[in-house]
C-alpha positions as CSV (number, residue, x, y, z in Angstrom):
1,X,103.5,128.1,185.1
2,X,106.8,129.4,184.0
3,X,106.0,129.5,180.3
4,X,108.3,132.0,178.3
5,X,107.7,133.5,174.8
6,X,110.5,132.3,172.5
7,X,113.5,134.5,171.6
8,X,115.4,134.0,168.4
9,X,118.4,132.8,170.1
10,X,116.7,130.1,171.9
11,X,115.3,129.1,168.4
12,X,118.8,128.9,166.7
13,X,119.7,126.5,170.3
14,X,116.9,124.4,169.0
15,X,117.4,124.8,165.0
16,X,120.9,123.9,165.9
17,X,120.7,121.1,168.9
18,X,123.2,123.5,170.8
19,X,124.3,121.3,174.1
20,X,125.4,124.4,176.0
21,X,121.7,125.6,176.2
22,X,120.5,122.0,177.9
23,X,119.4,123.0,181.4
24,X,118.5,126.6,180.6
25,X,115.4,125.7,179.3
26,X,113.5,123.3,177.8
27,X,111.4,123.1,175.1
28,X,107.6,121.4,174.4
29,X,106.2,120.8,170.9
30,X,102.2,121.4,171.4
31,X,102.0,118.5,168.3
32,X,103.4,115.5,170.3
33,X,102.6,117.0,174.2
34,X,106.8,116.5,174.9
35,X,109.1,119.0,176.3
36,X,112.7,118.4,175.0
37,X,116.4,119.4,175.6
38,X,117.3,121.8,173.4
39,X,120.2,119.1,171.9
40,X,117.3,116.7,171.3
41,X,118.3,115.1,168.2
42,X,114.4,114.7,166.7
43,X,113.8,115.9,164.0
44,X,113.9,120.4,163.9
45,X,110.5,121.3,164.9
46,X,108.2,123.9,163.5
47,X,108.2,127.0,165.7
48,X,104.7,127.4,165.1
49,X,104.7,124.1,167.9
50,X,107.2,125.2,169.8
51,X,106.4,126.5,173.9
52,X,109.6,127.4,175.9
53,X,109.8,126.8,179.5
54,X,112.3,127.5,182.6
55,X,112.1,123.6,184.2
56,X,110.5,120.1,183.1
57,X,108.5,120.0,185.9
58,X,106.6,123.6,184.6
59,X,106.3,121.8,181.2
60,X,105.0,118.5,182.8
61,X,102.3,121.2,184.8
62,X,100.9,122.0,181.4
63,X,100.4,118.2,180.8
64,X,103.7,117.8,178.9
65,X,105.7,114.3,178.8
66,X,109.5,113.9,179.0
67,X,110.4,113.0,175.7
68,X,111.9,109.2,175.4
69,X,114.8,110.2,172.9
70,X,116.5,113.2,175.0
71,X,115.1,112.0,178.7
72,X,115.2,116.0,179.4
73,X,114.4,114.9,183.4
74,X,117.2,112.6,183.7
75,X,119.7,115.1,184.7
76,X,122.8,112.7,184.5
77,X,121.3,111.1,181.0
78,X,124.0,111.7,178.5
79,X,122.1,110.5,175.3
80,X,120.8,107.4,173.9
81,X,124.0,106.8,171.9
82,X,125.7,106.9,175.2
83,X,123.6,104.8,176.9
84,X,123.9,102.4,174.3
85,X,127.9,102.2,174.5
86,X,127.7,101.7,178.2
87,X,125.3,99.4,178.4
88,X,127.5,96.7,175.9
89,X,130.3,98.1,177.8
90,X,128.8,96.5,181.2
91,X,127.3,93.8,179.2
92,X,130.8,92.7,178.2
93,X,132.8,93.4,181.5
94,X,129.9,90.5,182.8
95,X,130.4,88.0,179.6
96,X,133.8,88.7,178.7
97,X,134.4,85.1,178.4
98,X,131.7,84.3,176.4
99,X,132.0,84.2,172.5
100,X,129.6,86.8,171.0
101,X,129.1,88.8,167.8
102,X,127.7,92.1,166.9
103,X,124.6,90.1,165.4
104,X,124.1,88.4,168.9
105,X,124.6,91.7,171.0
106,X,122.1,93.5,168.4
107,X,119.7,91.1,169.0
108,X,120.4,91.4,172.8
109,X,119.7,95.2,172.4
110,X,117.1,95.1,170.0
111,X,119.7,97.7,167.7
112,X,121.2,96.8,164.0
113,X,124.6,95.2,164.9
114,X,126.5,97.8,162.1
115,X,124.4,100.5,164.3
116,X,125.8,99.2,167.6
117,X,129.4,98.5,166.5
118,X,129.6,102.3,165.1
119,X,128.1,103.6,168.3
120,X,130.4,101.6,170.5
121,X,133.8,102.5,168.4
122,X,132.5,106.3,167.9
123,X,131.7,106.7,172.0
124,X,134.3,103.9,173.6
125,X,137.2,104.9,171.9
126,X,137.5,100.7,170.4
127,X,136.0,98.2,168.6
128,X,133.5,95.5,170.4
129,X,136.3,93.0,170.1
130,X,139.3,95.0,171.4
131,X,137.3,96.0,174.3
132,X,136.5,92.3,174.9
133,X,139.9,91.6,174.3
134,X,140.8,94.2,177.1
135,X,138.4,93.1,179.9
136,X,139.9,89.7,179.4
137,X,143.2,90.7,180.0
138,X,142.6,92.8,182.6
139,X,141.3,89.7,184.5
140,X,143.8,87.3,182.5
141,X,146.3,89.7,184.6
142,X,144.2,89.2,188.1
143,X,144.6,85.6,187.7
144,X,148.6,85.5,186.5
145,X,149.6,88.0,189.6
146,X,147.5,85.8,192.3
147,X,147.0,82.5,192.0
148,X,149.0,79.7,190.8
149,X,146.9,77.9,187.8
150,X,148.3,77.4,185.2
151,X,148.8,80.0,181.9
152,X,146.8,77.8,179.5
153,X,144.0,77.2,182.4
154,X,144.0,81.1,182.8
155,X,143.5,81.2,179.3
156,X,141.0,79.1,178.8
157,X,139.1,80.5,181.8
158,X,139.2,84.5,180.3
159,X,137.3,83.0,177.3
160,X,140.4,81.7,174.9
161,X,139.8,78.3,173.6
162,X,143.9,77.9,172.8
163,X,147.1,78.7,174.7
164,X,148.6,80.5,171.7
165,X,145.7,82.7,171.2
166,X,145.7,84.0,174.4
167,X,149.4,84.2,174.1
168,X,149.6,86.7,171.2
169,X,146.8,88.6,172.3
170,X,148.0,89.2,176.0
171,X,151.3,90.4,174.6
172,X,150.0,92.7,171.8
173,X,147.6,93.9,174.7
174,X,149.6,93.7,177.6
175,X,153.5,94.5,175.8
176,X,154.6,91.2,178.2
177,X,154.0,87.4,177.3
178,X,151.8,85.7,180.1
179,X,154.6,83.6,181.8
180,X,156.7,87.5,181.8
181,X,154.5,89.0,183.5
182,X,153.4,86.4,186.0
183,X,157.3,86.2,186.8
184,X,157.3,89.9,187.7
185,X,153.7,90.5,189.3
186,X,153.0,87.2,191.0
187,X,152.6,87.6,194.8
């Protein structure tokens, strides 16, 4: 097994959750049997615990677990914060019509809705609502550009329950009104 004795600058990458040092090694606490990233964001262990090895797979060897917060053999896993944003993110491209709330889409996530709003705005770039807002322009536009229903059907179908709503918010979204930019998109 490729077990390595640790130096004091891969120490400081774990004291510090350095991101630059995730892939050139890994780190397993002997305490919990997992072998971390050394971003992981639990809490700083004691060094006393602390085995540092080349790959996952030499930690896993020596009867170490990937640990569930930094998923250290999911190569492409970018965090759970991450995960979290684009997993609403997809949830809302699916239901953008539907009306939901931060308390709903906590309690579809099993996360505290002020938790999941911050992580959304803080990793998205926008609230829940503006993003919502966006997917249902974005097909509001689809709908405008090919098919001849009318503007408060296409409305009503993106998830707006009245003609000016939709109205204001297509124009503060899009920059056009509805019947402008159907005049200069529709096929």
């Amino acid at each position: 097994m490729n077990k390595t004795v640790m130096s004091k600058e891969q120490w400081n990458a774990i004291k510090n959750g350095d991101k630059s040092y995730d892939g050139v090694f890994y780190y397993a606490l002997t305490s919990t049997k997992t072998v971390c990233r050394p971003s992981c964001t639990a809490r700083t262990p004691n060094p006393k615990n602390v085995e540092i090895f080349n790959t996952v797979e030499d930690a896993e060897k020596c009867g170490y677990r990937p640990c569930l917060r930094c998923r250290p053999n999911q190569m492409e896993w970018q965090g759970a914060k991450q995960e979290l944003a684009m997993n609403i993110k997809n949830y809302i491209d699916s239901h953008y019509s539907e009306k939901f709330s931060s308390k709903s889409l906590g309690q579809i996530f099993y996360v505290n809705p002020f938790y999941l709003h911050r992580t959304f705005r803080d990793i998205i770039g926008m609230t829940i609502i503006e993003y919502q807002h966006q997917a249902r322009m974005k097909q509001a536009m689809i709908l405008l550009s090919g098919t001849n229903a009318s503007i408060s059907y296409i409305g009503y179908e993106v998830g707006y329950n009245t003609l000016s709503h939709f109205s204001r918010t297509f124009k503060r979204v899009v920059g056009v009104s509805p019947s402008e930019y159907r005049a200069e998109h529709h096929n």
